[in-house]
DRENKEDREN-212375 format. One record per residue (C-alpha): residue in one letter; x, y, z. Coordinates in Angstrom, 3 decimals. Example, Ala and Ser with C-alpha at 12.3 -4.5 7.8 and 13.67 -1.06 7.14 Angstrom:
REM residues 2
A:12.300:-4.500:7.800;
S:13.670:-1.060:7.140;
***
This chain:
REM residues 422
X:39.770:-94.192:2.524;
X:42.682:-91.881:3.309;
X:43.579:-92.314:6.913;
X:46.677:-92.696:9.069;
X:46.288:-96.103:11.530;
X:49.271:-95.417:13.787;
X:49.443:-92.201:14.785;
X:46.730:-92.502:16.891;
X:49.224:-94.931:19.020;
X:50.673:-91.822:21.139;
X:47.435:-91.237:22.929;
X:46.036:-95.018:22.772;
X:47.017:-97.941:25.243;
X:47.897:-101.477:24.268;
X:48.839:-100.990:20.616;
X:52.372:-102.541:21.006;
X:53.148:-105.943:20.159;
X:50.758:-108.714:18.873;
X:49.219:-111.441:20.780;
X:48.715:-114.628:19.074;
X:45.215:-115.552:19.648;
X:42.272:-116.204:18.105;
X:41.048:-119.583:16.053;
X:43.679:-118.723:13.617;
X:42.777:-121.254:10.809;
X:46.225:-121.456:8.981;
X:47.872:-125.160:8.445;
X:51.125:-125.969:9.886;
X:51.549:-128.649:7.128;
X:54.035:-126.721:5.439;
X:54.275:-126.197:1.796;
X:51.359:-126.812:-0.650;
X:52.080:-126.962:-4.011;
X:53.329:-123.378:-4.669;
X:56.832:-123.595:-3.984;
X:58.869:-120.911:-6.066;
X:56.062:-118.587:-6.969;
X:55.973:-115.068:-6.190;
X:52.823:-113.335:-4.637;
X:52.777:-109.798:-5.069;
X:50.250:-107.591:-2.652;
X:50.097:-104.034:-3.330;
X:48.893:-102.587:0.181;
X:48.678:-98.660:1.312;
X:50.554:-97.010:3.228;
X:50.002:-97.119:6.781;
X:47.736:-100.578:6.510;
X:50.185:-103.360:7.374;
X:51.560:-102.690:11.215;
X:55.360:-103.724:10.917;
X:54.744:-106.791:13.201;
X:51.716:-107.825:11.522;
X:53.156:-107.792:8.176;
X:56.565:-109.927:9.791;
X:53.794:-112.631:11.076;
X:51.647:-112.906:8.520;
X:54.349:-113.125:5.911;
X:55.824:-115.667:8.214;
X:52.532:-118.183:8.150;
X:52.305:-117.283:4.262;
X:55.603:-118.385:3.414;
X:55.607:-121.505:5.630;
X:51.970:-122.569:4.341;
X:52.240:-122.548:0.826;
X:56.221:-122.430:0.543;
X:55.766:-119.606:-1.822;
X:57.090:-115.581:-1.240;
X:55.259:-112.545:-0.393;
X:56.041:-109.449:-2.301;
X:54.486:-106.437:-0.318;
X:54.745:-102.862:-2.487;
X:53.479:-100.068:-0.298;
X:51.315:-97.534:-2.061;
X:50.313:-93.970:-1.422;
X:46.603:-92.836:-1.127;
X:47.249:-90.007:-4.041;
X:46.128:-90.837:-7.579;
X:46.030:-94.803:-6.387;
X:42.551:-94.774:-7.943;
X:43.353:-94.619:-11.575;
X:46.932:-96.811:-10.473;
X:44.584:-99.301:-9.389;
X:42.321:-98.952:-12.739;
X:45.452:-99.009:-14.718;
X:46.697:-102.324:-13.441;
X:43.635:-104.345:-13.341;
X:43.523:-103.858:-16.956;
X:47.015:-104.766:-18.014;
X:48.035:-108.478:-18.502;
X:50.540:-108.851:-15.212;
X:48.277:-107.144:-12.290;
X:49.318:-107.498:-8.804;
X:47.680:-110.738:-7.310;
X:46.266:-109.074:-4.164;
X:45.192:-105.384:-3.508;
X:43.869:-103.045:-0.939;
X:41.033:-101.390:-2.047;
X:38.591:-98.903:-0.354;
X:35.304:-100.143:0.620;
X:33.899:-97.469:-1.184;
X:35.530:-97.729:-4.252;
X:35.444:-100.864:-4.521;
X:31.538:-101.337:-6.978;
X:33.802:-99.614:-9.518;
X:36.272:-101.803:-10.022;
X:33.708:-104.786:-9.642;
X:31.999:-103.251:-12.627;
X:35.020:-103.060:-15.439;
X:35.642:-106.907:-14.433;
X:38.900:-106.390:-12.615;
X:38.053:-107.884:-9.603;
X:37.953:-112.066:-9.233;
X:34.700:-113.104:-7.744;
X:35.561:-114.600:-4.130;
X:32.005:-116.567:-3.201;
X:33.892:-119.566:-2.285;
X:36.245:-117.744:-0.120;
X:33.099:-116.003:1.556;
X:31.737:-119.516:2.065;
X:34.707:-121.092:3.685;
X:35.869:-118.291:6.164;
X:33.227:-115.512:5.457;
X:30.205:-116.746:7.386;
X:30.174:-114.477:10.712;
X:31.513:-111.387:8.368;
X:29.640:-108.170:9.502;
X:26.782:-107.686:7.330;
X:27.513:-104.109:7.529;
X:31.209:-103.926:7.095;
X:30.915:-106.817:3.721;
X:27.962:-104.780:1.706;
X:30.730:-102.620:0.090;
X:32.648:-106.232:-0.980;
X:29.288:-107.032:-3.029;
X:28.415:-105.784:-6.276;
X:25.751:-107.258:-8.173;
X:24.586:-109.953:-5.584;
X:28.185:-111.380:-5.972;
X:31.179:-111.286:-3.982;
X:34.295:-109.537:-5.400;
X:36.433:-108.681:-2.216;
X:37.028:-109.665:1.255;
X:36.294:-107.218:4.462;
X:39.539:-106.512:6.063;
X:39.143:-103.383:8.534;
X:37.242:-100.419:9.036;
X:37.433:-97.138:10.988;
X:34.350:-94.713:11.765;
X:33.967:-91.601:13.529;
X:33.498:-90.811:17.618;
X:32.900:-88.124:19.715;
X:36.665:-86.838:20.788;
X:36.576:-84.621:24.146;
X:38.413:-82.390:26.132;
X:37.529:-83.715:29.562;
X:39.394:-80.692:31.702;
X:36.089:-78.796:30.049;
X:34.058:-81.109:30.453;
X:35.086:-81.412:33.790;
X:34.699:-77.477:34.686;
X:31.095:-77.327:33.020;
X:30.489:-79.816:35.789;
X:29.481:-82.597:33.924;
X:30.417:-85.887:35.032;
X:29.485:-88.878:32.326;
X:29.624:-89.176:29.196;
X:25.767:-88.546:27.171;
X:24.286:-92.073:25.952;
X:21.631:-90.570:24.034;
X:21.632:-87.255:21.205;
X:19.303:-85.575:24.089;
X:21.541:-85.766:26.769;
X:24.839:-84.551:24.271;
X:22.768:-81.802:23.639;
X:22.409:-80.934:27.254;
X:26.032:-81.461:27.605;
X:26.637:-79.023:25.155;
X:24.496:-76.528:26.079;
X:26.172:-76.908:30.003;
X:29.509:-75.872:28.593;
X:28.085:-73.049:26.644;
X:26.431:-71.591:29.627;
X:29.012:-72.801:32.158;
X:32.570:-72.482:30.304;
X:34.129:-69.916:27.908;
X:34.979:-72.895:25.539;
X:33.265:-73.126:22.246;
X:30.928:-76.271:23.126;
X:31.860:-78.215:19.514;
X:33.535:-77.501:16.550;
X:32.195:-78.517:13.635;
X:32.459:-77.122:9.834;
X:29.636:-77.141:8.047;
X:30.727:-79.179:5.369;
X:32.168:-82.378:7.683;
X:30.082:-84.334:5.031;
X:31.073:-87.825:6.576;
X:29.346:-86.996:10.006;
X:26.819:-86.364:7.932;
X:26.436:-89.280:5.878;
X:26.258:-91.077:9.541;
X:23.120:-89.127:10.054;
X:21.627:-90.196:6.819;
X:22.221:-93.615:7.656;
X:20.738:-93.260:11.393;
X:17.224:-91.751:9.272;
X:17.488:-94.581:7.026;
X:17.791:-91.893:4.507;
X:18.750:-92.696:0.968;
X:20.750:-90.210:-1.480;
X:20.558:-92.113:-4.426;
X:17.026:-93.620:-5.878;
X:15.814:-95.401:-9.204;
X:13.955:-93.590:-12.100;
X:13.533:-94.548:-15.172;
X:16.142:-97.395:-15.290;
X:18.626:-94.721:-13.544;
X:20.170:-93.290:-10.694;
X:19.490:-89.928:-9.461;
X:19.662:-87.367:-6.107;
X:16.834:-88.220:-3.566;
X:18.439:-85.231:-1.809;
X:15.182:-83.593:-1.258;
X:14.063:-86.643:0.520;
X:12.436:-85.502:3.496;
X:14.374:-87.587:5.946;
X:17.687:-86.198:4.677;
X:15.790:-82.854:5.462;
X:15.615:-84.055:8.946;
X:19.118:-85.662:9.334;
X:19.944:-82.147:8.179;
X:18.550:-80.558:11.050;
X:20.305:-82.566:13.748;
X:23.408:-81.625:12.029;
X:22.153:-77.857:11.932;
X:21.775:-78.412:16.014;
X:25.043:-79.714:16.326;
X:26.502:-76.632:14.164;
X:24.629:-73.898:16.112;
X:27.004:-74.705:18.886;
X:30.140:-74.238:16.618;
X:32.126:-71.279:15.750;
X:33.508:-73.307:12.977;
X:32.793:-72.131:8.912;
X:29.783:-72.937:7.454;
X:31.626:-73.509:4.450;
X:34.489:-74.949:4.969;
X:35.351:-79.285:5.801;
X:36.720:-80.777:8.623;
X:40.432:-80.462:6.487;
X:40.576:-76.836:6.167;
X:41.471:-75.747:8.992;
X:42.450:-79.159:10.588;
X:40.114:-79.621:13.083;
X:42.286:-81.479:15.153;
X:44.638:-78.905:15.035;
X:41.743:-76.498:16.417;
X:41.038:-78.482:19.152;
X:44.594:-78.939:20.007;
X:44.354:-75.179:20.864;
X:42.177:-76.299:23.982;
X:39.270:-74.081:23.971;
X:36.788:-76.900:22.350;
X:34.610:-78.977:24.353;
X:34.570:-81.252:21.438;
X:34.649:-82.908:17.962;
X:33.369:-85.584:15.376;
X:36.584:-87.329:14.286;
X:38.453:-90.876:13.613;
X:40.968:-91.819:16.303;
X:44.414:-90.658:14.327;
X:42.737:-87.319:14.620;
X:43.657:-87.140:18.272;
X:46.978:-87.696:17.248;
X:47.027:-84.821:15.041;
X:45.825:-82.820:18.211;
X:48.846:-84.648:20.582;
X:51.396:-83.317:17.820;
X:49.896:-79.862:17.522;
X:49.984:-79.753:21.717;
X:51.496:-82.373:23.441;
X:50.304:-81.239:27.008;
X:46.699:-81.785:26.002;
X:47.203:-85.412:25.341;
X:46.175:-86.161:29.193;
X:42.904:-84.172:28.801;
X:41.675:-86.437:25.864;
X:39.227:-88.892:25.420;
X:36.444:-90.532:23.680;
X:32.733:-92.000:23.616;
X:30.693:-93.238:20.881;
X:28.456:-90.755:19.021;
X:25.103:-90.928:20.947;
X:21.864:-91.643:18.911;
X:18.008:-91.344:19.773;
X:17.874:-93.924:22.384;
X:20.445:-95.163:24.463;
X:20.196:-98.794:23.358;
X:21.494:-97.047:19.257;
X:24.376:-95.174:18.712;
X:24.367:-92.495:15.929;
X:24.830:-94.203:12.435;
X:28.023:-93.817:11.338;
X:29.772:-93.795:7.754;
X:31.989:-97.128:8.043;
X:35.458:-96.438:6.901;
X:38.044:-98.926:5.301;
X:39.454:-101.383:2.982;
X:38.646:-104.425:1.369;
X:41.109:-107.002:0.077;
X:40.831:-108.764:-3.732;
X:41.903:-110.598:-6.045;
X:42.865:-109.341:-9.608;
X:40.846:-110.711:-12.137;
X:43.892:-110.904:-14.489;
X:45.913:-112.579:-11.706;
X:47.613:-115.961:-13.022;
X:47.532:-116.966:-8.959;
X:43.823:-117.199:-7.994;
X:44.311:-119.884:-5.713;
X:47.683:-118.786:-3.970;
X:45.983:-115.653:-3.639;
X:43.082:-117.306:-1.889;
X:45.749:-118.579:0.478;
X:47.227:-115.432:1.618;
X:43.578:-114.092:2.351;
X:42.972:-117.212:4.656;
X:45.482:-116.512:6.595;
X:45.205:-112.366:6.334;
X:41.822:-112.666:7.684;
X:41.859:-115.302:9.553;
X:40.392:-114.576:13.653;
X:44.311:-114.334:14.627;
X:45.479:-112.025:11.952;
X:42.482:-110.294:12.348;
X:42.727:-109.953:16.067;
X:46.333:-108.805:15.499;
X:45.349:-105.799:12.754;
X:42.988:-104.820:15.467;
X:45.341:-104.804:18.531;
X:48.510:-102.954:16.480;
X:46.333:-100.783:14.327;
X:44.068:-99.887:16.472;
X:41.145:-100.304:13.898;
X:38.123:-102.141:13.857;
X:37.914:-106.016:12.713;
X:35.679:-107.372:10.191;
X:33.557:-109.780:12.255;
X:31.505:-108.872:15.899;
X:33.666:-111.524:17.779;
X:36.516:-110.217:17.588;
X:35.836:-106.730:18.554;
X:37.238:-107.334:21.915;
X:40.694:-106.909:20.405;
X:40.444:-103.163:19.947;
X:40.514:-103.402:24.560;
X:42.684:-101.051:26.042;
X:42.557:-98.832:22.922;
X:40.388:-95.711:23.853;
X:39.355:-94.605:20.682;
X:38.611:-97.633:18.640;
X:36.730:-98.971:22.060;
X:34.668:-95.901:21.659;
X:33.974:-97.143:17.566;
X:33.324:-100.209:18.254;
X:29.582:-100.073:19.050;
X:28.551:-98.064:16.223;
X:29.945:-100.715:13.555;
X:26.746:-103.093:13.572;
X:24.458:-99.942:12.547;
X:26.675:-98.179:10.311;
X:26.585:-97.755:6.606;
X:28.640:-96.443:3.523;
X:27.532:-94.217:0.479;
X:25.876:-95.466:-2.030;
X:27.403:-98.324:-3.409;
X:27.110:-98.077:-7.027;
X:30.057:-97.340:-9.021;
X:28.401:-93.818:-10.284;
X:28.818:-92.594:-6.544;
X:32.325:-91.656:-6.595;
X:31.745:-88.558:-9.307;
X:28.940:-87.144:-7.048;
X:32.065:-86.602:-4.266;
X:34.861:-85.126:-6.439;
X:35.190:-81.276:-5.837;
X:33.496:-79.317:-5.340;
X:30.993:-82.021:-3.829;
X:27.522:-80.675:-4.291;
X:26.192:-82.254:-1.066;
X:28.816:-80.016:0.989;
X:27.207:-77.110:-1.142;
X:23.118:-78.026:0.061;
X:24.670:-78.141:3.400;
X:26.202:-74.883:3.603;
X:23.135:-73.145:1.734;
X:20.857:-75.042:4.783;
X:23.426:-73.624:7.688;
X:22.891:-70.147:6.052;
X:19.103:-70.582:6.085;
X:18.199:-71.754:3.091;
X:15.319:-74.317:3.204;
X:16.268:-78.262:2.942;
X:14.048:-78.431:-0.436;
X:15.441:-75.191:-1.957;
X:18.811:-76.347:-1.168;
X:18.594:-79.587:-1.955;
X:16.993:-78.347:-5.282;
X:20.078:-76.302:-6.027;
X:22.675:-79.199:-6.451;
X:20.363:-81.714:-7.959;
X:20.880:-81.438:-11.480;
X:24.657:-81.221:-10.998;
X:24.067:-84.291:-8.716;
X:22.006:-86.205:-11.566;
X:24.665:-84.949:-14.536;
X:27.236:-86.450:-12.220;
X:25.421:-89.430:-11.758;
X:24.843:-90.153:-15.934;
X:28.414:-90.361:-16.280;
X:29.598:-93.344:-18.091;
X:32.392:-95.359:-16.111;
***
């Protein structure tokens, strides 16, 4: 998942330094049996905080007396880099992969299976956040992190509609935004009509699926009635947007709209503020955050879970040094440190209460347990090349076409994509 952790740090408290807490669960017995030897983690860029990476290569090196070779990789075209080395003979021993990508490399036999490793420091994983590490019952990566989307504010509008706390339920955001569209000259929300991530969060609050099985095969359950109906809360959100129906959250920037300060409001990950703080530094102060509301107070909106997953190359000659470094990566105080300097979200519920003091991934936090992913089969990741056919049904419903008719539209582009051999 393309995303920057760190920029988000200019508007977010307490994401200097790194407190060593936590159970920890590294050995200080020093060196165990892999003296001389050479691990090499390929990581992307942005993922290891510069303190983080100087601690954890630290415990690494003094555990198993071996070295840690980090080579930083960019987001572009690291899909078929990835694919490329997990077929050659000398892979890198540990990489980064997206949680969403990674059924596909399960599926060529890249990946090492890691059930042990899920046995011995796996147990409290959240469920949620380790379904994308599991492909065919078994496990093939390690949860590291994930990000998700809030609700990011300008509360000087907020403040002048006369509203003073934050919605816990979808009902009462509604009423907020309706009170600034009556009450402000600010455009109440903006959102494109093709922020398809927002709305795979829906999808997952309905419960609604976009893939199903016929025949032996995958295909579009687009026309699904409860994607209809996730469909429509989006619709409500939209009708209080100026924003294009037919254009994503990238184009314009929708930070960079915000920044502008006549928007009550967006659906965005925490860097996004950032983006906003560089495009207008004086609107930093009128920032913040709260978890997208759901139904009932007690719920928060589903939300599309972010992130990366760590594994093991199948082809790697250093399975169990490998297994080392992922002990101590993940362990509760590398963990809690990932969460305190990167501001993202860890991979089990207990130690959630690192992300304190950071506004945005506080406001995150809750949603985790009851969010989701796409569809984790390795056929998925055709459906959302460009142009992405679910961004097309969604524009076609904004313009008044009817969910079935739209839905209808893409499916056989959605099925073709879906039949293509990986």
């Amino acid at each position: 998942m393309k995303r920057r952790l760190l920029v988000a740090a200019g508007i977010a408290a307490a994401m200097t330094g790194v407190a060593a807490c936590g159970s920890g669960g590294e050995s200080n017995s020093g060196a165990d049996g892999f003296k001389g030897q050479t691990l090499t983690l390929w990581a992307m860029d942005g993922s290891t905080p510069k303190q983080w990476e100087k601690d954890v290569r630290a415990a690494f090196e003094k555990k198993t007396g071996a070295k840690l070779k980090l080579e930083v990789q960019q987001w572009n075209g690291i899909q078929q880099k990835i694919t490329t080395a997990l077929s050659e003979s000398d892979p890198p021993d540990v990489i980064e992969v997206g949680n969403t990508q990674t059924p596909a490399y399960a599926k060529t036999g890249g990946l090492a299976e890691l059930g042990d490793l899920k046995k011995s420091i796996g147990a409290d994983w959240t469920k949620s956040v380790n379904e994308s590490a599991v492909y065919g019952g078994k496990q093939y990566a390690a949860p590291w992190y994930t990000v998700n989307r809030t609700v990011i504010y300008n509360k000087k509008i907020w403040a002048e509609a006369g509203i003073k706390k934050t919605p816990k339920t979808r009902a009462d955001f509604f009423e907020a935004l309706d009170t600034i569209e009556k009450k402000t000259d600010a455009e109440p929300i903006y959102l494109p009509g093709q922020n398809w991530y927002f709305f795979d969060g829906l999808l997952i609050g309905k419960d609604a699926g976009l893939v199903k099985k016929r025949g032996g095969k995958w295909v579009s359950n687009l026309a699904d009635p409860d994607v209809g109906e996730a469909m429509k809360i989006y619709a409500k959100y939209a009708s209080y947007s100026e924003a294009p129906q037919d254009k994503d959250e990238a184009t314009p920037q929708q930070a960079e709209v915000f920044a502008k300060g006549k928007t009550g409001a967006f659906i965005g990950l925490g860097w996004e503020a950032g983006t906003a703080v560089e495009a207008n530094p004086k609107i930093k102060k009128d920032i913040g955050y709260f978890t997208i509301p759901g139904e009932s107070a007690s719920k928060p909106e589903g939300v599309f879970l972010g992130g990366s997953n760590l594994a093991v190359a199948a082809g790697s000659e250093k399975q169990e040094l490998a297994k080392e470094f992922l002990k101590i990566a993940l362990s509760d105080k590398f963990e809690g440190a990932l969460a305190e300097e990167g501001g993202v979200i860890p991979n089990k519920p207990s130690l959630q209460g690192k992300v304190e003091g950071n506004e945005a991934a506080e406001a995150a936090a809750p949603a985790v347990a009851g969010g989701g992913l796409t569809p984790l089969i390795p056929q998925w990741a055709a459906v959302e090349n460009p142009p992405n056919p679910v961004k097309s049904y969604m524009t076609a419903v904004l313009k008044g076409k009817p969910h079935a008719e739209a839905a209808k539209s893409v499916e056989d582009d959605i099925n073709k994509r879906l039949s293509q051999k990986q």
